[in-house]
N, C-alpha and C positions, 0 to 999 in steps of 0.2 A: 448288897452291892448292885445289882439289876436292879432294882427299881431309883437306887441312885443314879443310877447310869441312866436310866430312861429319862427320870425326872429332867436331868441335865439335858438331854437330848430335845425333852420338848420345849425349852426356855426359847418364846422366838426371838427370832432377829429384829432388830427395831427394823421400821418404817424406812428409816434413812440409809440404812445397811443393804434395806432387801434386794435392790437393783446391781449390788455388787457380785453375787454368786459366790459369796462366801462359804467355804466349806471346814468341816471338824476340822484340816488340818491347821486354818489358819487361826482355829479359836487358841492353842496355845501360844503361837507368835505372837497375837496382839494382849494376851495377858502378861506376857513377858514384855513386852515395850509400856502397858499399862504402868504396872504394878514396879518392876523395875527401872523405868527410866529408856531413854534412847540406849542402844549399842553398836555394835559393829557386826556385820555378817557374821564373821567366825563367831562371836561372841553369841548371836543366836542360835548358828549352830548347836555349840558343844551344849547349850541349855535345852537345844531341844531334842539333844544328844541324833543328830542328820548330818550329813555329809554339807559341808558349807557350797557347794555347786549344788544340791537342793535346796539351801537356805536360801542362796541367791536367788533362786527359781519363782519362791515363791516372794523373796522380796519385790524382785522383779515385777512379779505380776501385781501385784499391791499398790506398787507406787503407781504401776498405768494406769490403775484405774483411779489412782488419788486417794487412797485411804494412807500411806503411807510416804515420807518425804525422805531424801538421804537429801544429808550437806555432808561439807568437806570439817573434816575434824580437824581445826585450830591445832591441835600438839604436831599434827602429823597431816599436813595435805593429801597424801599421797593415800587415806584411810577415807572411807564413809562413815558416814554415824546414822544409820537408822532410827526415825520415828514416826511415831501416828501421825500426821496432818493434822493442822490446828481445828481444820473445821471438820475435823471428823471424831475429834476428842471427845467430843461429848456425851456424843448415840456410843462409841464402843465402851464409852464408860457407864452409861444408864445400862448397857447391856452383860458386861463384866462384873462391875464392881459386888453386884448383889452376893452373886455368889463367893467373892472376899470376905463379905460381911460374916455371911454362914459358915466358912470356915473358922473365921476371928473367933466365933461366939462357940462352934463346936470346940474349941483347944482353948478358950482361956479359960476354965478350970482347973484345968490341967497340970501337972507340973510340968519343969524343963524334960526332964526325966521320961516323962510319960508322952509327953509332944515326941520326942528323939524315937520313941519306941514303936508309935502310930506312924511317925514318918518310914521306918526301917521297916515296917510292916507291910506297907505300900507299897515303896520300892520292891519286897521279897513278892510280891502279891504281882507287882507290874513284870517283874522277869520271869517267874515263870508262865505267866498268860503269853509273854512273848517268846519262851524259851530259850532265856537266857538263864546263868547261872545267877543264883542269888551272892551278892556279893557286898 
C-alpha cells in the first residue's frame, strides 16, 4: 500500500494544470466529475463524504481559477450542476484517466464477488486509517 500510495503521489501534474496549485484534495473532486459526469454540490459532497460548505469551498475555488464551470440546472433553476470546463477536459483527463485504466485492468479478472470484497476491504482499510468504525 506505501509504495502505491507513493507511486500515485509522484504522477505529475500536467503542464496545463501546474499554474493552478492544485492540491491531493481536489484530485478526488475532478475524478468524481471525470468519471462520473457533472453534479451538484451536495452530490459532491456526500461522494466525497465532506461537509457540502467544504464542497462548496473547494468548488468555489476551482471555478475562479477556470478549471471548473456551474450552470443553472434545467429541472430545477434554483440548483447548480458542477463541471470541468471544456477546455480543461483534456489535460485533467490525460492526467486521471491512466490510473482508471490500472484499476479497469487490476479487477477485471475478477469476479462480481471478489471486486465487492476488495472494494469492502478498502473501505474497512480507509476507516480505520481514519478512525472510524468499519461499517
Amino acid at each position: 500500500m506505501p509504495r502505491m500510495v507513493g507511486r500515485v503521489k509522484k504522477i505529475p501534474v500536467p503542464e496545463a494544470l501546474r499554474s493552478f496549485s492544485l492540491a491531493p484534495r481536489h484530485l478526488s473532486l475532478l475524478s468524481y466529475l471525470l468519471f462520473d459526469g457533472p453534479m451538484t454540490v451536495n452530490e459532491l459532497a456526500a461522494r466525497l463524504g465532506i461537509a457540502p460548505t467544504t464542497a462548496s469551498l473547494l468548488v468555489g475555488d476551482l471555478s475562479r481559477q477556470g478549471i471548473l464551470e456551474r450552470r443553472e440546472d434545467e429541472a430545477d433553476r434554483r440548483r447548480r450542476i458542477i463541471g470541468i470546463a471544456p477546455d480543461q477536459q483534456a489535460a485533467i483527463s490525460a492526467w486521471l484517466a491512466p490510473g482508471a485504466a490500472a484499476w479497469r485492468t487490476a479487477l477485471a479478472p475478477l469476479t462480481p464477488d471478489q471486486r465487492q470484497l476488495f472494494v469492502d476491504t478498502l473501505r474497512a482499510y480507509d476507516s480505520a486509517v481514519g478512525g472510524e468504525e468499519a461499517g
